[in-house]
N, C-alpha and C positions, 0 to 999 in steps of 0.2 A: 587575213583570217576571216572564217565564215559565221559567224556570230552577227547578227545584223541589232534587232531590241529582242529584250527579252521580258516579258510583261510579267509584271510580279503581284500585283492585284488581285486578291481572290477572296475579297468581302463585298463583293457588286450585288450579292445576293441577299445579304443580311438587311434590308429595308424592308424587300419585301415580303421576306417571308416574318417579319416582325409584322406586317401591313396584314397580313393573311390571319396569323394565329390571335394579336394582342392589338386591337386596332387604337386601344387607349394609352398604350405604351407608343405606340408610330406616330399619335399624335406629337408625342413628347419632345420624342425624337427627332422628328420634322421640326418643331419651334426651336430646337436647340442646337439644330443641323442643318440648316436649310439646302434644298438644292440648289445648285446652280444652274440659273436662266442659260439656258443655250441658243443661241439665233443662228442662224443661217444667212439672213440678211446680207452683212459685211465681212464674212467669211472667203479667203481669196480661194482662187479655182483652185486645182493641183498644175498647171500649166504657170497660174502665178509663182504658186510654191517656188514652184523649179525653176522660174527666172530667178528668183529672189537668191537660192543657194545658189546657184550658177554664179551669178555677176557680185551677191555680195558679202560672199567667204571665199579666201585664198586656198581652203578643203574642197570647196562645189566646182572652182575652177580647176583644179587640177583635174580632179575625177573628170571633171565634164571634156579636156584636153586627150584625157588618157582611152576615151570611150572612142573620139574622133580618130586617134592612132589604130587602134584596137577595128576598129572598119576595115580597113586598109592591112591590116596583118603584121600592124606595129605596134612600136608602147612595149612597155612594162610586161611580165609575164601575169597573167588574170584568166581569174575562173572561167570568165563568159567568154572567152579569145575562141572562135572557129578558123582563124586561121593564123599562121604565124608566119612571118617570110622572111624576118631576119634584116641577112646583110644583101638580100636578093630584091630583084624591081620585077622578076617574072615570074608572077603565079603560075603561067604553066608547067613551069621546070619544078613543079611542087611536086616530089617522089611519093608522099607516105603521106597517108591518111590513116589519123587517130580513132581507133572507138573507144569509147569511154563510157563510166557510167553519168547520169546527168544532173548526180548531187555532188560527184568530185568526194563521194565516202569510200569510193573502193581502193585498197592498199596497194594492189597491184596493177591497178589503174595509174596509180600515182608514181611508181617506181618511173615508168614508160614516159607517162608525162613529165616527169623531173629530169629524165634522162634528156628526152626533145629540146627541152629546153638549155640544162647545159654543155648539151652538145652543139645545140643555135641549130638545131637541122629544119630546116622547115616542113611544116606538116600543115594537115586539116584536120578538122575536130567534127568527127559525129557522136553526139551523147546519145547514151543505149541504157535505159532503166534494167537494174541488179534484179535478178529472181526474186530479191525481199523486197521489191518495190512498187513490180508491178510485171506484166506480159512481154516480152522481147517484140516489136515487129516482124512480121514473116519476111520482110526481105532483107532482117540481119538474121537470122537463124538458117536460111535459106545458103547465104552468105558467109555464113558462120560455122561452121560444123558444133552444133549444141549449142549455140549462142552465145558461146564461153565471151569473158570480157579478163582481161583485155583484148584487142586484136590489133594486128596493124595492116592495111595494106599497102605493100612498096611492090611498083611498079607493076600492079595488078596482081600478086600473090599474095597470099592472106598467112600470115604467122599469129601463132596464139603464142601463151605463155611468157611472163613478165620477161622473165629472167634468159629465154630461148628470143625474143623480141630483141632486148638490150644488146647481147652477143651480134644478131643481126645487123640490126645497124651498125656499133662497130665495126663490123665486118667492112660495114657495106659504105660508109664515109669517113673520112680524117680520124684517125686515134686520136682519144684526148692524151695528153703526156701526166706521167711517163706512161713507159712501156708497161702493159700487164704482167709481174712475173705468173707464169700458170701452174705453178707449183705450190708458190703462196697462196695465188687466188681460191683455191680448189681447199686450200688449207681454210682459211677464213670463212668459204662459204659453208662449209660442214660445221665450222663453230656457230655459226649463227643458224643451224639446223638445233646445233646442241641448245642453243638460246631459245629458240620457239620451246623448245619440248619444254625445258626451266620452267618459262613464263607461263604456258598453258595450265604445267602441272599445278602450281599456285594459284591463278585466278581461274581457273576454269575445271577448277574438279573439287568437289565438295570434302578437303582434307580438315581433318580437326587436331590439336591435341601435338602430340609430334609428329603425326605424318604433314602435322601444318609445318611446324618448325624447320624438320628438314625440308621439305616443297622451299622454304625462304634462304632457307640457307645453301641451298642447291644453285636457286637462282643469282644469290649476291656471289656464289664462288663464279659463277660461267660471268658473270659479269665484271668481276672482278680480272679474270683471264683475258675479255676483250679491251677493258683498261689496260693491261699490260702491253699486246699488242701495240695500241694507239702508243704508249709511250716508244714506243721502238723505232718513230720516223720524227724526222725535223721538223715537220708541221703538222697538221690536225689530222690528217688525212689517211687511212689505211695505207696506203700505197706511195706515200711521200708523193713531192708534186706539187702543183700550188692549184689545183684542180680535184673536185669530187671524183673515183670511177665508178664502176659498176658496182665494185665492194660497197663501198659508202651510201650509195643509192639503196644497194639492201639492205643495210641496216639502219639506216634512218627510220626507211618506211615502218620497219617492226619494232626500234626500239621508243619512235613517238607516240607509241601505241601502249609498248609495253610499260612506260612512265607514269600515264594515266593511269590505266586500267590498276595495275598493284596499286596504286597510291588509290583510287576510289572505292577499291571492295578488299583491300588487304591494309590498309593506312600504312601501307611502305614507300618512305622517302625514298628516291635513287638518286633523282636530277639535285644540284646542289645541296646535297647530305656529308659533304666531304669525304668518301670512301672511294667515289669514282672520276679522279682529277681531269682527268687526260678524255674520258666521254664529255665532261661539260666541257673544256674545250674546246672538243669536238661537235656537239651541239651549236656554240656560240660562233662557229667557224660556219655550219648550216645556215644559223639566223643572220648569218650576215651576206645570203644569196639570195636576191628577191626570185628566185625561179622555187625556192624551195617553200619561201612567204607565202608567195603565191598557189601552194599546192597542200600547203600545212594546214589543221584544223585544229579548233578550240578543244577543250576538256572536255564539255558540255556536250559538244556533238563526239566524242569519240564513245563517251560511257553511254550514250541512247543507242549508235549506232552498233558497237562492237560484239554485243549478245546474239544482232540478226546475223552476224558473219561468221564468228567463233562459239556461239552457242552464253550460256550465261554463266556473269561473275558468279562469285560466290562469295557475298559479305562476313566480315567477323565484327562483333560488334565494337571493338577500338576503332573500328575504321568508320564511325558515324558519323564522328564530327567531320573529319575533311569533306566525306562524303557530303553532307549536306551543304557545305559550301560549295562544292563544285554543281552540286545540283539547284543550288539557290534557295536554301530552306534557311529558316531563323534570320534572314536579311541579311542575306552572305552576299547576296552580286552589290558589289559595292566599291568602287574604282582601288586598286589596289590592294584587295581584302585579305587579309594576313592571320595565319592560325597564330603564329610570335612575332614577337617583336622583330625576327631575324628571316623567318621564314615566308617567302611568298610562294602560295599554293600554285598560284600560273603563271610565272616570269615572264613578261610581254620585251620582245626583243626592241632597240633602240628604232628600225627602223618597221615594227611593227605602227608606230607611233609615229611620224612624220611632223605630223600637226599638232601634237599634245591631245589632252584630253578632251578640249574644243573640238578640235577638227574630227575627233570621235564620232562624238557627237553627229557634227555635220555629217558626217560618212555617213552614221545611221539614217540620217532624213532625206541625202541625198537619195539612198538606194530604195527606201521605203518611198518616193516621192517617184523614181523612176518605176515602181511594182505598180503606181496607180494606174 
């Protein structure tokens, strides 16, 4: 997950401007607060830091094992990975080259990328900053017809479009199993057309009153319909199989999106609410593929990010309180933080967690310690 610290501190001000306005109250204040002496003297470098998590937590070591793989185009599936090679010892024989965006927030960035991944195809990775981000390079626009993101190039041709990308490959290396039927598939992906429209018309159009009602109720039926679906095969999967396909990949990407975003500007539960058996299933059958961990993002970064891409939510006020927790207001970011007794607002999968909450931790300093 991409959440590294989140600084919650926001009275750093309140001394001085006490110091400014009331200089006989900041006396007070000071004898009954003192600051804390800070030296620099005994203070270890940032290169100590990092020996220190490195050699003396079983979290610094890993990371630090997995960054050495990660050189080499091995390891774990990870954000920062430029190259991937698998079950191969020849970079040359590497077909396809990745562009991506370079925060790892774009949707259909991640389709492409989750696909690479469980398909094991080997690729390279160039990160291309999103129009909300910043300037394209002239020699990926050049490259690029319109700069569009995703892209891929295989074998010096350049393919855009997620979904025209993924069929590509396919195409173009081993089926994952089973067989595609294209009759289903063609059926499924029109439902999950019907699903964006749902999702959008709810959290992205200013409805009140019953046009709110029905926008929710619209959505819980189309969602209701791809439950049904999922109940229809032996395993988690759209497509039976003991493998993700392309179906699965598309709707992950939209419905991890769509969980958040209702649940922060509409305070509608979907993910473990008991209405939709067979998607949390389905979810938990995701969280248990480190290619998808590895491409998943926090709550926190999905509601900052989603308004530059899809334009903006539209809050009601029941939906304050969750909101505010997921935004870290009233001392919500809090290890485990629960609107009930029963309910957790962001279910952190087993292998999000490795190391417990220690090794969280360590994560945090290790990567904060590797930005120095």
């Amino acid at each position: 997950y991409h959440s590294i610290i989140k600084t919650m501190s926001r009275r750093r001000w309140i001394p001085t401007a006490v110091a400014l306005l009331f200089p006989a109250i900041a006396v007070a204040f000071s004898l009954l607060s003192p600051p804390p002496i800070l030296t620099t003297d005994n203070a270890p470098t940032w290169a100590a830091l990092r020996e220190h998590i490195i050699h003396s937590t079983p979290t610094g070591q890993r990371l630090h094992r997995e960054a050495e793989q990660r050189a080499s185009g091995r390891g774990p599936p990870h954000i920062d990975s430029t190259l991937r090679i698998f079950d191969t010892n020849d970079t040359d024989a590497v077909r396809v080259t990745l562009y991506r965006d370079q925060a790892a927030w774009c949707p259909y960035c991640q389709k492409v990328w989750l696909y690479l991944e469980e398909k094991r195809v080997p690729y390279r990775v160039q990160k291309v900053p999103m129009n909300a981000y910043g300037d394209k390079p002239a020699w990926y626009t050049r490259k690029v017809d319109g700069g569009r993101l995703p892209a891929i190039e295989l074998d010096g041709k350049i393919c855009v479009e997620s979904l025209d990308i993924m069929k590509l490959l396919e195409d173009s290396f081993i089926k994952m199993e089973p067989e595609e039927d294209a009759k289903l598939s063609e059926e499924l992906l029109q439902l999950e057309k019907e699903l964006q429209r749902d999702w959008f018309s709810l959290v992205f159009y200013p409805v009140k009153d019953e046009a709110l009602k029905k926008a929710q109720s619209d959505l819980l039926d189309t969602l209701q319909r791809v439950d049904g679906v999922l109940s229809q095969t032996p395993g988690p999967w759209f497509l039976g199989g003991s493998h993700p396909s392309i179906i699965d990949i598309q709707y992950i990407v939209q419905i991890e999106r769509l969980i958040v975003s209702s649940l922060y500007w509409k305070g509608l539960i979907i993910r473990d609410s008991g209405r939709f058996i067979n998607i949390d299933l389905w979810l938990e059958a995701w969280e248990d593929r480190p290619a998808y961990l590895a491409t998943k993002s926090d709550y926190y970064t999905h509601v900052m990010v989603i308004p530059s891409q899809n334009g903006p939510g539209y809050s009601i006020p029941e939906a304050k309180g969750i909101a505010n927790a997921i935004y870290g207001l009233d001392d919500a970011w809090k290890w485990n933080k629960k609107t009930t007794s029963s309910y957790s607002i962001e279910p952190l999968a087993p292998k999000q967690l490795p190391d417990g909450e220690e090794g969280a931790r360590h994560e945090a300093a290790y990567k904060l310690i590797s930005n120095a």
